[in-house]
N, C-alpha and C positions, 0 to 999 in steps of 0.2 A: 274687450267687450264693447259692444254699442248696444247701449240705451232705447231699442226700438220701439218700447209701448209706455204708456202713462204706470202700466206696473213694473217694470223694467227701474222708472222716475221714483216710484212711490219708494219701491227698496231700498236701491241706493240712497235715499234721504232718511228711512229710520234706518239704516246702519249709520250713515254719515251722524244724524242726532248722538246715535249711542255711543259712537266716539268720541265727538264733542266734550258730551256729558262726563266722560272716565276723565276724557283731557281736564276738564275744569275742576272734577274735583280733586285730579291729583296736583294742577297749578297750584290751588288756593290749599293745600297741605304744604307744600313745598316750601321749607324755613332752615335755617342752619341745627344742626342737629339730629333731624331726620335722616331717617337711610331712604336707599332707589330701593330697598325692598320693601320697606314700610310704605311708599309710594306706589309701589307694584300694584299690592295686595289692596288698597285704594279701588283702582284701575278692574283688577279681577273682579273685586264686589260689583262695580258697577255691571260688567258683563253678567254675569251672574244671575243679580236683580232683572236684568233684561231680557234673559235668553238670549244672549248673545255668545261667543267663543272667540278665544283672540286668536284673528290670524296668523300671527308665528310660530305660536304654539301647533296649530291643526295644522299648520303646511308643512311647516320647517322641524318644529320640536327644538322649539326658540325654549331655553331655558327660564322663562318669565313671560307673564300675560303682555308686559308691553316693550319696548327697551326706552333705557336710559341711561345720557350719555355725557359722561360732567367733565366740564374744564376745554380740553385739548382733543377728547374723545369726541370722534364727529357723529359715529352709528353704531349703532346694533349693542351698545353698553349692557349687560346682564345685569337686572336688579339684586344688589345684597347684602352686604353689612356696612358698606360703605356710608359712613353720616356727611352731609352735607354743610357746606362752610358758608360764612359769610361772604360774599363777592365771585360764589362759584358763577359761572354758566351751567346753565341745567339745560338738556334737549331733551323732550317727551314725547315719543310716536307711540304715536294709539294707533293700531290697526284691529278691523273686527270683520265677523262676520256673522251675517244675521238672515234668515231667511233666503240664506244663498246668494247674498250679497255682500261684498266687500267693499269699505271706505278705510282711508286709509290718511294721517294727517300728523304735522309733528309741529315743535316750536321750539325754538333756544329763547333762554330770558335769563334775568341774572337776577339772583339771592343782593337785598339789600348789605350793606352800602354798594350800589353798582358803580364800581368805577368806570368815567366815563367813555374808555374807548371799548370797556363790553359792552354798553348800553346800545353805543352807537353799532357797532355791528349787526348786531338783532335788529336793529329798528332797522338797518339797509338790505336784509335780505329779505324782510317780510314787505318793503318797501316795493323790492324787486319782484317779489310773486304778484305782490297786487298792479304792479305797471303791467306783468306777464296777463294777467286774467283781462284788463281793459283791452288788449289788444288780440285775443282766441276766438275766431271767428270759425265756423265753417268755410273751407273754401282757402284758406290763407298756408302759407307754407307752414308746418309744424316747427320750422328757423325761426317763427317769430318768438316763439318761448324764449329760445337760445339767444337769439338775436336783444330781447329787451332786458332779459337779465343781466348778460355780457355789458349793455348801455350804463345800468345802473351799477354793476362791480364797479366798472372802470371807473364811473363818476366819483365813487367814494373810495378807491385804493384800495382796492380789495382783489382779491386770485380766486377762481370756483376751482372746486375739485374736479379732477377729469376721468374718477373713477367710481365716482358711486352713481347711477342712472336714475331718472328719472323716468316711469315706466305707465305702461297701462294696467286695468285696475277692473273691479266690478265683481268677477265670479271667482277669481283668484285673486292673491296680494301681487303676483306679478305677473303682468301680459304684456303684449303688443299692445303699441309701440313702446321701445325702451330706447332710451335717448338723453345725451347730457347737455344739460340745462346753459351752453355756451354758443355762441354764434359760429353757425355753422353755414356757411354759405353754398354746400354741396349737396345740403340736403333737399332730397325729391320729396319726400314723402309730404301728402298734404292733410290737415285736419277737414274730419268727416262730421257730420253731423250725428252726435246720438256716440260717436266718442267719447271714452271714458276714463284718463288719465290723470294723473298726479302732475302737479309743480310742486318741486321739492328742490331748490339748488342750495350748496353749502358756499358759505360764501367763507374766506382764512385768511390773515395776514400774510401769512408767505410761503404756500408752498400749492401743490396743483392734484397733490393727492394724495393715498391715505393707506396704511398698512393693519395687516391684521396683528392684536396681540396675542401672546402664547393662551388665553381661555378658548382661541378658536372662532370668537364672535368677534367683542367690539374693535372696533375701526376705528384708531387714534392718527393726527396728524404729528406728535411727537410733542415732546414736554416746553412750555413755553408759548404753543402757538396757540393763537385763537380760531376759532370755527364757530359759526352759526348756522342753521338751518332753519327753513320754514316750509311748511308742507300744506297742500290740501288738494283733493281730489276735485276735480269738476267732469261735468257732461259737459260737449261742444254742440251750440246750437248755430243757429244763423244768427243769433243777437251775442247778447252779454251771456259766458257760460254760468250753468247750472253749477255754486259751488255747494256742495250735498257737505260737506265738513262745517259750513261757515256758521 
């Protein structure tokens, strides 16, 4: 999608809000004990309360209002009986849609006590989006995404996944451009103004990508490894992007 009127702007920011809002209250629920479906249904109220509808559910018939994705699990985790532990990684993607617009945003964080090499993950890939958002201009190769995320993996010893995309956004949960989040130095394609895509890279200790389990949904890197993710949706202007999630 591209963003071409101030209503276009208005949309995308109360869905990107109503996101938000599900996101925060199901962070601030999230305690050892809890299940990802007691978390879910969190997530549903808020859409609910809103008039809003979660995008996985209306596109895909995503078995749950949002996914959630614990431990090893990098995406698309189905909310359910599963309770949550002390020193889990927990990832939460809120996708919505609201007045025919879509925002779309996720976060890995970790259940107290955080031991310190989960902590330190999470805080390197949400590090990585926010180097990726200083540097999204109109005008600039869309390799700079790839190119400063790749900067900040490397920095901290870390592998992106090379199979879950990072994609465009706004009238559906997935459009053009879709593209993974590593330095790519062949890539043409340039960012437009009024563009409307996601950073979303997963950043793992050791491996480059990610298999489906027998439920048909979530996305695990295998037992032992770590994975982080951070998400949020932005429009591309000529200055600093519009991030509609933040």
């Amino acid at each position: 999608m591209t963003a071409d009127t101030k209503t276009d702007v208005a949309g995308l920011l109360a869905a990107g809000r109503i996101v938000r809002a599900a996101f925060a209250a199901m962070k601030a629920a999230a305690r050892p004990g809890v299940t990802t479906a007691e978390l879910d249904a969190i997530g549903a109220r808020v859409f609910a309360e809103r008039g809003a509808r979660s995008a996985p559910q209306a596109m895909y018939d995503f078995p749950g209002a949002t996914c959630i994705s614990v431990n090893e699990e990098a995406a698309h985790g189905i909310p359910g009986p599963r309770r949550l532990a002390p020193g889990d990684i927990v990832n939460i993607d809120v996708s919505a849609e609201y007045g025919g617009y879509v925002a779309d945003m996720g976060e890995s964080f970790v259940l107290a006590p955080a031991a310190p090499e989960r902590a330190r993950i999470c805080r390197a890939v949400r590090f990585a989006v926010a180097e990726a958002l200083r540097r999204v201009r109109a005008g600039r190769s869309l390799n700079v995404i790839g190119h400063t995320v790749q900067r900040v993996a490397d920095r901290y010893g870390y592998r992106i996944i090379g199979n879950l995309a990072s994609h465009g956004v706004g009238r559906s949960l997935h459009e053009e451009p879709s593209y993974v989040p590593f330095d790519n130095p062949r890539e043409r394609r340039t960012l437009e103004r009024g563009m409307v895509l996601t950073i979303e890279p997963f950043f793992t200790t050791d491996t480059d990508d990610v298999y489906e389990t027998g439920d048909g949904w979530t996305l695990t890197c295998g037992a032992g490894e770590l994975v982080a993710q951070f998400e949020q949706t932005l429009i591309v202007t000529e200055r600093a992007p519009i991030v509609v999630t933040a």
